[in-house]
N, C-alpha and C positions, 0 to 999 in steps of 0.2 A: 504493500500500500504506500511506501515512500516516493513511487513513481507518481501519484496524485500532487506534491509538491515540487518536481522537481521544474523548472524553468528552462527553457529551449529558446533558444537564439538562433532563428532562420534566416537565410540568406544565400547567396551564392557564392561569387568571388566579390573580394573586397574593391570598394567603389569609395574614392576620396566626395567630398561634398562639391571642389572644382569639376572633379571629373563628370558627375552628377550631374551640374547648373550645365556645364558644358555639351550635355547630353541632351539636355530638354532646349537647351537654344535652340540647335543644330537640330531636333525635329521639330520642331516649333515655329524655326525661320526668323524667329526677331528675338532680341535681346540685347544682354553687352553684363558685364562682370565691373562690377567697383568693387576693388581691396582697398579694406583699411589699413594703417601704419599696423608694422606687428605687433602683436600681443600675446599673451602667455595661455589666452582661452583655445583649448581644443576644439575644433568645429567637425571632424571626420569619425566616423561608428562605422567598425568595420566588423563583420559578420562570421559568424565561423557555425557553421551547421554539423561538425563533425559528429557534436554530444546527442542530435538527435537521429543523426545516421545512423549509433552504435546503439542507439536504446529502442528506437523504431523502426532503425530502416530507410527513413525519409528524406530524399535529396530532392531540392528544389530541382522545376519541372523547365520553370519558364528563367530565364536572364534579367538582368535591369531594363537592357535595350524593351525587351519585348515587356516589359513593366511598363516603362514609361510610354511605349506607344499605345497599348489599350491605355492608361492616364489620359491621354490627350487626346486620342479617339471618344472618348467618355465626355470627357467637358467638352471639346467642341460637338458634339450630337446631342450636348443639352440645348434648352431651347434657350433663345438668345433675353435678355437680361437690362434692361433700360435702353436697348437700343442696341447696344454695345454684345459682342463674344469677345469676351477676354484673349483666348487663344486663337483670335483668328491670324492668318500668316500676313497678313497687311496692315 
């Protein structure tokens, strides 16, 4: 019954947060990146699914790419919002 509490951490391979925003531009078609001066705050979570490979079996199916495109497939096929779709590529 210790399996009831134990906690799993899904993911696939590890993915920086530049790498990320860099990812949604580039399917998205518009954007741009501001970095702040450095600072000592970690902003990257990176994933290791190993612990729930060894206890269930469970390897992610889909990629981030193919994450982030049903994302944006999703919001742009909501319906459009004051006027405006946020993600639209124009």
């Amino acid at each position: 019954m210790e399996l009831l509490k134990t906690i799993f951490v899904l993911g696939s391979k590890p993915v920086s947060m530049r790498e990320l925003a860099e990812l949604v531009i580039r399917k998205v078609g518009k954007g741009h990146l501001n970095f702040s001066p450095a600072s000592n705050k970690v902003f990257d979570q990176f994933t290791d699914h190993s612990k729930v490979a060894s206890v269930l079996g469970w390897a992610p199916a889909v990629g981030i790419e193919e994450v982030v495109n049903r994302v944006i497939d999703d919001i742009r096929s909501t319906p459009v919002i004051d006027g405006k779709q946020s993600l639209s590529p124009n």
